[in-house]
N, C-alpha and C positions, 0 to 999 in steps of 0.2 A: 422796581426798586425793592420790592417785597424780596428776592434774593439776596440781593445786598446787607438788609437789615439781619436775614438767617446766617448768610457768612457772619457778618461782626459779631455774633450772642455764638455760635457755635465755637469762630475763633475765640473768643474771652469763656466760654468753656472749657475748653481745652487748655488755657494758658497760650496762646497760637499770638504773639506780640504780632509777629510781621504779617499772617494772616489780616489781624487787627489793622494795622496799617494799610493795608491793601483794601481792605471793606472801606476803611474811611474815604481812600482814595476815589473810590468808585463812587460813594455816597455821596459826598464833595460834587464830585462832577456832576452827578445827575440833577442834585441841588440843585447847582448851576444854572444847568441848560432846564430845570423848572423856572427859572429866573427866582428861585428862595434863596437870598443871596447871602442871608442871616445863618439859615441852617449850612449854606456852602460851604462861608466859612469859619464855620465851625470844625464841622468833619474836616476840611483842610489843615487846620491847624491843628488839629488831636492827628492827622497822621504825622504830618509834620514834626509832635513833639514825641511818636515813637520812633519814628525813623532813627533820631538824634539820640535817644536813647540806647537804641540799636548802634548806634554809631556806622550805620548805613547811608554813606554817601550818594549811591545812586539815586535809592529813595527819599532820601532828603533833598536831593534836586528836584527828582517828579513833583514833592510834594510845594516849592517854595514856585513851583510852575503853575501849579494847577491853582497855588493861592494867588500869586500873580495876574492868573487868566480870570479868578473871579472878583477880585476888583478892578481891570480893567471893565470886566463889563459893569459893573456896577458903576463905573466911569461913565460910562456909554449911555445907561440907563439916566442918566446926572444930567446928560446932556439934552435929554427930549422930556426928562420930567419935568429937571432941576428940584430932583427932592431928593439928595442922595443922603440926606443926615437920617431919612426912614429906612431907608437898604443898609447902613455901615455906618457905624459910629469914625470918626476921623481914630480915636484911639484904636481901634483894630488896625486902621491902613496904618498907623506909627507901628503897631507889633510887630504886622508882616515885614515892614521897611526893617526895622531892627533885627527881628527874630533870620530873616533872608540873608542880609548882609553878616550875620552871624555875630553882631552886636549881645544880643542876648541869648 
């Protein structure tokens, strides 16, 4: 992960937006699959809100995927905990829903 964190400071160095995007991407994921589902989507959604900026459709898919895949698990996680209001506030799953369907 420690590469990841050097991509995103190196991209926001340079000015490197879609570098930036691409680090979050990665971070997101790794999150993820740490089961930090908090800091997942996080990173998910800071790519997600450069992508858009970018007005980069491709990556705006990857990124409304990879927010997708991390509250499904977090769904998952809900399921054998039942404590999903400590992994994800319900107001993040409304973001993604809105921010995805391109509501907001």
């Amino acid at each position: 992960m420690t590469g990841y964190w050097q991509d995103l400071e190196t991209a926001e160095k340079i000015g490197d937006r879609q570098g930036q995007a691409k680090a979050f991407g990665n971070l997101g994921n790794t999150f993820k699959s740490l089961k930090n589902f908090p800091n997942a989507i996080r990173c998910c959604e800071a790519h997600l809100e450069i992508t858009r900026e970018l007005n980069d459709k491709l990556g705006e898919g990857r990124a409304c995927y990879n927010l997708g895949n991390v509250h499904h698990a977090v769904g998952k996680m809900a399921l054998t905990t039942n404590d999903v209001s400590q992994q994800v506030n319900s107001q993040s799953r409304t973001t993604y829903t809105l921010s995805c369907s391109g509501v907001l």
